[in-house]
DRENPA-3360 file (N, C-alpha, C; in nm, 2 decimals, always signed):
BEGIN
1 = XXXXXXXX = +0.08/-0.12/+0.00/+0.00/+0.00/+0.00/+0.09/+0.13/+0.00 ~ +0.18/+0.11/+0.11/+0.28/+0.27/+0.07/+0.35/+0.28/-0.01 ~ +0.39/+0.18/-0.08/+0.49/+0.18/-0.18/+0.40/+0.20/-0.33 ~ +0.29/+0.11/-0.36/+0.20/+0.18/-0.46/+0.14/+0.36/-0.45 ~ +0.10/+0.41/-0.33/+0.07/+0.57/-0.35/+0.21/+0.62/-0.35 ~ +0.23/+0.73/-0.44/+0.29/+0.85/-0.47/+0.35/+0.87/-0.31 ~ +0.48/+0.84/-0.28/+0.52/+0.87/-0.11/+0.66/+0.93/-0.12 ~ +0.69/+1.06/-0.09/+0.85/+1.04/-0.08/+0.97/+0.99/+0.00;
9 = XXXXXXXX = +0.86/+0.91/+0.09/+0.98/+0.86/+0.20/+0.91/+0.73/+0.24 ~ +0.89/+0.62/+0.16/+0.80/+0.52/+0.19/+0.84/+0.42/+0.32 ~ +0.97/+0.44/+0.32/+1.06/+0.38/+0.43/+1.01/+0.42/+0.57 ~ +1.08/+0.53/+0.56/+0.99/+0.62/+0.68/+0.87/+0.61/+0.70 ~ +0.73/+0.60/+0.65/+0.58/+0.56/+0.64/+0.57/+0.41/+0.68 ~ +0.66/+0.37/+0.64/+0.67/+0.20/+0.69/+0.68/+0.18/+0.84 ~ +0.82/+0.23/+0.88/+0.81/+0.28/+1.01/+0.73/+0.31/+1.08 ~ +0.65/+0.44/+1.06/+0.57/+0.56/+1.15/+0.47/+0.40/+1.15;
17 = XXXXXXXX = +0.41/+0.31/+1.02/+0.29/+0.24/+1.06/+0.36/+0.13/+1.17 ~ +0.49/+0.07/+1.17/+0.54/-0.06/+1.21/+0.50/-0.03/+1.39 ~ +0.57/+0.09/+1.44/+0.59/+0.15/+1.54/+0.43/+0.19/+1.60 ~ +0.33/+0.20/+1.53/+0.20/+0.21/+1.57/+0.14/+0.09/+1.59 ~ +0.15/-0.02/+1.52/+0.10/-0.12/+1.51/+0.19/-0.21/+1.65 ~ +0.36/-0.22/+1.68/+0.43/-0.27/+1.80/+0.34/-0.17/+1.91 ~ +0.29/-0.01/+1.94/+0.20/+0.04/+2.05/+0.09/+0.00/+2.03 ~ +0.01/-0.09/+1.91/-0.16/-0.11/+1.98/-0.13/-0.23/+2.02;
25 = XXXXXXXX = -0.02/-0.33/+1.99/-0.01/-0.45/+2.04/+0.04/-0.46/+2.19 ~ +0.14/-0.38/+2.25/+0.20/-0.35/+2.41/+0.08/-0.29/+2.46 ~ +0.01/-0.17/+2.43/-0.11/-0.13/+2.48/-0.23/-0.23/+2.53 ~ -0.25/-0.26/+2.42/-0.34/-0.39/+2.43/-0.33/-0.50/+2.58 ~ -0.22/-0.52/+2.53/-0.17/-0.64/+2.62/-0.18/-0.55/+2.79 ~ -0.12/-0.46/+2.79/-0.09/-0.43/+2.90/-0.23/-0.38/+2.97 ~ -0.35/-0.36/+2.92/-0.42/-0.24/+2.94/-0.58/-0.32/+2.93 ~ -0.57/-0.43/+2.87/-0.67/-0.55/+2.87/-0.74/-0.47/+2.77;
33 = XXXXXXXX = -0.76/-0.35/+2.72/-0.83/-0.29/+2.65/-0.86/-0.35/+2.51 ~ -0.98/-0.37/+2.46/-1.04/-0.41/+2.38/-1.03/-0.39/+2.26 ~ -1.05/-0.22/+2.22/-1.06/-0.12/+2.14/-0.92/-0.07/+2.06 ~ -0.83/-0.14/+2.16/-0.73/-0.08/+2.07/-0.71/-0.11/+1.94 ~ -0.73/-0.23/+1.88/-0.70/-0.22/+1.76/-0.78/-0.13/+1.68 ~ -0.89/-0.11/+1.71/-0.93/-0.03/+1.65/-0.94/+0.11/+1.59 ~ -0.87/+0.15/+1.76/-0.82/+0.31/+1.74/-0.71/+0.31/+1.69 ~ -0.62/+0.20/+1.70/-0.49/+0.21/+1.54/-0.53/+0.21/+1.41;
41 = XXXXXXXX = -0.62/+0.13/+1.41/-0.66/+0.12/+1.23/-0.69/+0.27/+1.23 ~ -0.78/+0.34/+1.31/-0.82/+0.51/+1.30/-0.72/+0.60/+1.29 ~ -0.60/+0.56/+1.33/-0.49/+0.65/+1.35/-0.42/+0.61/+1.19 ~ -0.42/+0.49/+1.18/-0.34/+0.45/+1.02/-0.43/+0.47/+0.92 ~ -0.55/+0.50/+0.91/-0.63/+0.55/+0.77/-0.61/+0.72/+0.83 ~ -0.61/+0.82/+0.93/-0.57/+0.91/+0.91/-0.39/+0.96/+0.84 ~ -0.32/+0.87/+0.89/-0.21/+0.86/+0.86/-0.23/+0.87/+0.71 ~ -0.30/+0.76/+0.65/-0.28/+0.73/+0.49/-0.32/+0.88/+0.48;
49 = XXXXXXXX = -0.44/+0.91/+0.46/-0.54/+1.03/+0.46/-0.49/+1.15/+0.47 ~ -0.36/+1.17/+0.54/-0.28/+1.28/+0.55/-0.15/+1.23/+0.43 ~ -0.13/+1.18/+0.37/-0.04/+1.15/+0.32/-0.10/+1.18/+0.19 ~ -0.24/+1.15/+0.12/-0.29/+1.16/+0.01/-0.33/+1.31/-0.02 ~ -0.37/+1.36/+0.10/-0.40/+1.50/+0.13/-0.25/+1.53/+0.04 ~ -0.18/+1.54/+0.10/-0.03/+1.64/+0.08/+0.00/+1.56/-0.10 ~ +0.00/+1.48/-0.11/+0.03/+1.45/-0.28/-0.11/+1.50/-0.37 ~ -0.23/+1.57/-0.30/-0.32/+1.59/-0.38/-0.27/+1.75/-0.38;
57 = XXXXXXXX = -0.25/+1.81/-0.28/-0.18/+1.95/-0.26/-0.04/+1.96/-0.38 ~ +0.07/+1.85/-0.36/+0.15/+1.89/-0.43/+0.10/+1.89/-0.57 ~ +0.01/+1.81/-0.62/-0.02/+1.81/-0.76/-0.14/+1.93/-0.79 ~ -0.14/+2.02/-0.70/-0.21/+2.14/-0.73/-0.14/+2.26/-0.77 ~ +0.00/+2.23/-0.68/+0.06/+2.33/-0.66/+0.17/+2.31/-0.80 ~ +0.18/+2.15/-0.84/+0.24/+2.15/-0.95/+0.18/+2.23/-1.08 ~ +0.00/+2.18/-1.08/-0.03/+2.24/-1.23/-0.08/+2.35/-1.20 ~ -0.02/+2.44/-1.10/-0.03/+2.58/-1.11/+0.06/+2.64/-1.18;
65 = XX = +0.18/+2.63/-1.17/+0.30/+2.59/-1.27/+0.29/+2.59/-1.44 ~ +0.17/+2.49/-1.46/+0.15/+2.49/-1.60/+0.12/+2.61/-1.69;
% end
């Protein structure tokens, strides 16, 4: 998925999701909480969601240019 959308640091995006997904799993566990996975999936579609934002921005700001 990050490597097919338009990303300039897909490495880094890999990360930011790896390191959210290792905290809903420690949370989880520690915290009996139920819900967490779910408020990571919410945090990783805003994540995408901000990422698509900014490549829809940059390709505005590109064919302004035109």
């Amino acid at each position: 998925m990050v490597e097919a959308s338009v990303i300039q640091d897909p490495d880094m995006v890999t990360e930011e999701l790896s390191l959210l997904i290792d905290g809903a799993i420690i949370t989880a566990m520690v915290t009996s909480q139920g819900d967490i996975a779910h408020i990571a999936r919410l945090v990783a579609e805003d994540i995408y969601a901000a990422l698509l934002l900014t490549k829809e921005t940059k390709n505005l700001e590109l064919a302004a240019f035109d």
